[in-house]
N, C-alpha and C positions, 0 to 999 in steps of 0.2 A: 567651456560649457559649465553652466551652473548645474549643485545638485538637483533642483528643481527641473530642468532641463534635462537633466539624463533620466530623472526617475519619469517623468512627461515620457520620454523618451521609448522608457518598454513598458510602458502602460500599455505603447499603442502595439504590443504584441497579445494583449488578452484576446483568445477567443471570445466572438461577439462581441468586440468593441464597439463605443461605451458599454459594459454593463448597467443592469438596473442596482442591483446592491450590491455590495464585499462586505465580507468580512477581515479584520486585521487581527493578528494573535499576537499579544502585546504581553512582556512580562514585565515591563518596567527596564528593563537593561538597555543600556545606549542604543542598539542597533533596533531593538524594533521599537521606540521611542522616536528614534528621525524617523522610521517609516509611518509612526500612529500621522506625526506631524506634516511629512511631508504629502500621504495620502489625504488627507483632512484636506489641504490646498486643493489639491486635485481635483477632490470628489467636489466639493463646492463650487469649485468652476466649471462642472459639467453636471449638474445637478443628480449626482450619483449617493446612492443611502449607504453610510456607512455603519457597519458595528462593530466593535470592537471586543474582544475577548481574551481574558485571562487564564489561566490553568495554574490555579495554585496547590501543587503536589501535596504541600502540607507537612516537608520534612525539614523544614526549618522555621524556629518560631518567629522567625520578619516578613513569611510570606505572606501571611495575613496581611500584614500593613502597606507589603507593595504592591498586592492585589487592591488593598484602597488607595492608592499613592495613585495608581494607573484610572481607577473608574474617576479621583477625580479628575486628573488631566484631561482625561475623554469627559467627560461633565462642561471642562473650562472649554474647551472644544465645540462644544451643541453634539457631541456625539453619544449613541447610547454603548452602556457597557454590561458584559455579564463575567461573573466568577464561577469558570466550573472547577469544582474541587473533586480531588482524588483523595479516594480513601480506602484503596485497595491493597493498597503496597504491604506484605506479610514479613517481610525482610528474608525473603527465599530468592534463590535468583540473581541474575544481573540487573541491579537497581537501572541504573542505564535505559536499557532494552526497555525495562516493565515501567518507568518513566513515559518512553516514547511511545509504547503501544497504548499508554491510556488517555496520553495525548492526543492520540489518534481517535481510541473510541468518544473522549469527551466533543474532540472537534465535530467529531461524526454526526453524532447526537445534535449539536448544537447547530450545524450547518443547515440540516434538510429541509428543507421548504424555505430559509431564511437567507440564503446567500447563493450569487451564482458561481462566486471564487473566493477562497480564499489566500490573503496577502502574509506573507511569512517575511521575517528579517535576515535571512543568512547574508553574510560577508561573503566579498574575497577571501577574507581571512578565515571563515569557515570552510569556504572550498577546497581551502588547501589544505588546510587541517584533516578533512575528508579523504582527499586524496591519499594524503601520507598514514592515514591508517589502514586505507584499504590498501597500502605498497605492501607495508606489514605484514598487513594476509595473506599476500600474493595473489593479489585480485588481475584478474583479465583486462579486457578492454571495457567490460558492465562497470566494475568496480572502479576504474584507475579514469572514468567520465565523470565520478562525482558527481552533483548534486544536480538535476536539470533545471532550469529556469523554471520551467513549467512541466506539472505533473499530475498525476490522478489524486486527491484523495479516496484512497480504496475504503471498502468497509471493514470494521474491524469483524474477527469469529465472532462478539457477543451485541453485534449492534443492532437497534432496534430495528427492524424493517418495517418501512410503512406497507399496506398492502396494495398491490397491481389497481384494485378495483377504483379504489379511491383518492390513491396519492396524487398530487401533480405530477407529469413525467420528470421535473428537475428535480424530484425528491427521491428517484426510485435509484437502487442502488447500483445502475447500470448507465444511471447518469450522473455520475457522483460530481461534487462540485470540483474544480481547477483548484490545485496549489500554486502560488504562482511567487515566484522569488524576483524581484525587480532590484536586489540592491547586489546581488552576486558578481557587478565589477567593480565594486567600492569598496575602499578598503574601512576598516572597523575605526582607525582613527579618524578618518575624515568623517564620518558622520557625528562622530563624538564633537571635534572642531565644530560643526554645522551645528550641535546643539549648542556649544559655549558661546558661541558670536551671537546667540537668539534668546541667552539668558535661559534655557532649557534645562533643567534638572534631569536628573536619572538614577536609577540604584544599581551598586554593583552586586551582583549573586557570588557571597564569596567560594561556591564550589568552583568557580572558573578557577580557583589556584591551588583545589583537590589534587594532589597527584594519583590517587587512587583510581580517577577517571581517564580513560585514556585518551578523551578528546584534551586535558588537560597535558598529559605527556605530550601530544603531538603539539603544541603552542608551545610548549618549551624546549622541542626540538626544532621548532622554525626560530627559536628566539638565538636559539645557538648554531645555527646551519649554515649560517650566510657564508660564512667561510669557505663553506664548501661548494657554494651555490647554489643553497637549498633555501627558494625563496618562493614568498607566498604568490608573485606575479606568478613565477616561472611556474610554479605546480598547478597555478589555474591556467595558466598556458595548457599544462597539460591536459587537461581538463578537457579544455576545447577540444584537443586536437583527438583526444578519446575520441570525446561525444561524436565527431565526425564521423571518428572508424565505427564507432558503434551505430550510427545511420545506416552507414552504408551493408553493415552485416544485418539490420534491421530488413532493407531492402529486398537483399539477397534472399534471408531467411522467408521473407513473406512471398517471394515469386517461388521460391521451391516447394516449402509445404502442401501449396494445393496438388500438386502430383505424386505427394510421397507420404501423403496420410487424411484418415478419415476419423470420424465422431463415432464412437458406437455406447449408446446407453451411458454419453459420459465420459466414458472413455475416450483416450488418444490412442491408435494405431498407427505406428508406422512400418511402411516398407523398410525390411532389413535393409537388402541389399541398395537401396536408394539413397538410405544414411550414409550407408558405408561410401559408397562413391563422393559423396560430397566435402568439401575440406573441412579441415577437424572444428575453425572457428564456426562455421556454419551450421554443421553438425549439432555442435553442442548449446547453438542459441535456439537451433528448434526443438532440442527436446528440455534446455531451460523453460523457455514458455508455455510448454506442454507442461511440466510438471506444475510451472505458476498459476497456468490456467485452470487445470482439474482441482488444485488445493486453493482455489481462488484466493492466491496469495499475495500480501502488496510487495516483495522481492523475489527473486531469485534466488537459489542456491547458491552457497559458498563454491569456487570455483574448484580445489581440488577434488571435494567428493562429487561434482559432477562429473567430472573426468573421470573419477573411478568409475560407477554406476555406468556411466557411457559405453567404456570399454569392455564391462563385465558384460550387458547387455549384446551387443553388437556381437562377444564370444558365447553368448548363451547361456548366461548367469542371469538369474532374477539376484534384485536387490531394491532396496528401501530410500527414499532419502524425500524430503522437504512435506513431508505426508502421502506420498502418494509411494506405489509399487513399482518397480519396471522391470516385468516381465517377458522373453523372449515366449514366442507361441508361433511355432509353422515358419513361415518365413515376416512373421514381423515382431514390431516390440509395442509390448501393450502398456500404455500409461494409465494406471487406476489409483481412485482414492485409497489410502492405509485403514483396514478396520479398524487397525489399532489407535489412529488419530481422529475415528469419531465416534470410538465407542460409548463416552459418555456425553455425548453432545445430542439432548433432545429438547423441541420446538412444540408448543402446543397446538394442535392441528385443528387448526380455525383456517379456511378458506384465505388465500391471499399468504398467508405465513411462508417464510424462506429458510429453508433449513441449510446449514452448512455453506450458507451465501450463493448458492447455485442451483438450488430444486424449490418450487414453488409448488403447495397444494395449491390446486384447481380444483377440488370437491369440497362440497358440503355432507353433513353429517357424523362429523366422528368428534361433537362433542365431548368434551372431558378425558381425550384422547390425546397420544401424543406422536410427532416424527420423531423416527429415531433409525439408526443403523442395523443394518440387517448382520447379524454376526454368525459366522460358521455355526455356531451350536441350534441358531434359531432355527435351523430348517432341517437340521438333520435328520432329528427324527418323523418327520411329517409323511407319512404314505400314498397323499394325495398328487403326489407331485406331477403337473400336467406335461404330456409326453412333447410336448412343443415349448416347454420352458427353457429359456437357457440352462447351463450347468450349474448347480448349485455353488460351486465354488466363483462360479464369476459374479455370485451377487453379493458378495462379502463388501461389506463398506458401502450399501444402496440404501436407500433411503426407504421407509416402509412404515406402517400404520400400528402404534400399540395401542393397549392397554396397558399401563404397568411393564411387566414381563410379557405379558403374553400378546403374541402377534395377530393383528386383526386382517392386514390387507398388504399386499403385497402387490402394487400398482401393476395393475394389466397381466398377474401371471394367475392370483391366487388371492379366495378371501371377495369382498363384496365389492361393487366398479369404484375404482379410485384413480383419480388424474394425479402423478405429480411430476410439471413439465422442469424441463433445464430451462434456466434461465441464470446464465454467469454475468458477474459485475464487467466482465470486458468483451462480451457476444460471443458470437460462437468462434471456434477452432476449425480451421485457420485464417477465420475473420479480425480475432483478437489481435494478429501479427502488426496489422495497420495502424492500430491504435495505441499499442505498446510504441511504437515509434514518437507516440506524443505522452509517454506515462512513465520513463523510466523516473 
């Protein structure tokens, strides 16, 4: 089978095949180079619009040039090109992480209304790389699946949302566009091959032989493993055989929720005793997704601290972890937003606006006003407080009406009529279950 042939091949796994447009995320390096080229075939022979897109981070001074090396190839191509540049980086942090999260939000930005999927370059040789760091961590069966073929683009905490009223549904952040990896059984030389036999240029990014990176350690620990059998077939072998068990606890997880937990204001409740019964893998992917789902986050937890939080929980310990709380109460366990992860996170409260990627104003009038979190001190003192209100402590970390400092509206308890409904990037809980099955 030719590479053209295989990449044909899982095209024809895109939701809604043929699409009307993609997008391709091209930095000039080998691997998404065959894919600008081999996608450009594709799209031509089935009358699909393509566009092409850059991210040039800005921490090296040749990005520039490969950011023009790349628009013109897409130029030589008939294809159009954009450079979104990042210029956020404060050098605080894991370069890494704050690399990909603004990848994310450039992509984000750049996608909405303009594409229905986005095409990304990962290798075999990326999967496996993936693999062996998350071994590292001692990642579960989430982690040790690696990288899915196809996936959500989430929204980032600071991305722009268009509003309900007026966006197209492909635009709204509940419909985010498809990631979709097509070259994840080809290995990183063979494409390189593919472009020398086609007279294809490309530029090497010399961080790939950064040691300071740990995707870099893990390519020189495949480069030296073979002895032991540590090979990039064999770890996306594994991959696969993850992803499986990961389906199948997918499954699991989505037929049990509906009788072991309910929505309240936001919130995830679950039945103590229901968890408890259930095996521990199961267990812990329902209240992973719970916690994913409340802090509308594009991962999961790291695996040991949800094990802790799980355990503490289930014995009747409140504890913190991925932004949200999890609190025992009565006989169940309550999963809430962290005040402390949206304390300074405020939205100017124009009708349509999304605060926190999951609460939408539905009202008019609060001009020059802003969403913002409701925090223990805000309510304390107030004497008004209506005898049919929840507890003041359950509204810690909710979403409410300022001016400034001073609180105007307190949706449905307190303060002047104000709508502001949920609406999460992955639907409701434990509706979310079904579709995480197609988003890890």
């Amino acid at each position: 089978m030719t590479l053209e042939d295989h990449f044909a091949g899982r095209m024809a796994a895109l939701p809604g095949n043929p699409p009307t447009s993609l997008g391709v995320a091209v930095s000039g390096g080998g691997d998404s180079t065959a894919l600008m080229h081999l996608a450009a075939g594709w799209a031509r022979d089935r009358g699909v619009r393509l566009h092409i897109a850059t991210v040039d981070h800005g921490l090296r001074t040749g990005s520039a040039a490969e950011a023009r090396g790349v628009a013109a190839a897409a130029d030589a191509l008939g294809l159009s090109h954009t450079v979104l540049r990042w210029t956020g980086w404060d050098h605080r942090g894991n370069l890494q992480d704050a690399a990909r999260r603004a990848r994310r939000q450039l992509l984000w930005d750049w996608s909405l209304g303009k594409v229905d999927h986005i095409l990304m370059g990962h290798t075999m040789d990326d999967q496996a790389e993936t693999v062996l760091r998350n071994l590292a961590r001692g990642s579960g069966v989430a982690g040790l699946s690696g990288m899915a073929e196809l996936s959500r683009l989430t929204p980032p905490e600071t991305a722009a949302q268009p509003s309900p009223a007026t966006a197209p549904a492909a635009a709204l952040p509940w419909h985010a566009p498809w990631l979709f990896r097509p070259l994840l059984g080809i290995r990183r030389a063979a494409l390189r091959d593919w472009l020398s036999a086609r007279g294809i240029d490309w530029c090497e990014d010399p961080s790939n032989d950064d040691p300071r990176f740990d995707r870099v350690r893990a390519r020189q620990a495949l480069a030296t493993g073979a002895a032991l059998g540590l090979t990039v077939e064999g770890l996306a072998a594994t991959a696969g055989r993850m992803a499986r068990a990961r389906e199948a606890l997918d499954r699991r997880a989505a037929e049990a929720a509906p009788g072991l937990s309910r929505v309240e204001r936001g919130d995830v409740l679950f039945d103590r005793a229901g968890l408890r019964a259930l095996d521990a893998e199961t267990r812990l992917h329902l209240i992973a997704q719970a916690l994913r789902w409340v802090a509308s986050a594009e991962h999961r937890p790291r695996t040991a601290p949800l094990e802790q939080v799980s355990a503490d929980a289930l014995d009747g310990r409140a504890g913190t972890l991925h932004g949200c709380t999890i609190a025992p109460e009565a006989a169940g366990i309550r999963i809430a937003r962290e005040p402390k992860a949206v304390a300074s996170l405020r939205t100017r409260a124009d009708r349509g606006a999304i605060w926190d990627r999951r609460w939408r104003l539905d009202s008019d009038g609060f001009a020059e006003m802003e969403i913002g979190a409701v925090m223990p001190e805000t309510i304390a003192d107030m004497d008004d407080w209506p005898a049919t209100a929840p507890r003041r402590r359950r509204l810690a970390g909710y979403p409410a009406i300022f001016h400034g400092a001073r609180l105007v509206a307190l949706p449905g308890i307190w303060g002047p009529p104000c709508t502001i409904t949920l609406a999460p990037p992955l639907g409701g809980f434990p509706d979310s279950l079904t579709l995480v099955m197609l988003s890890h």
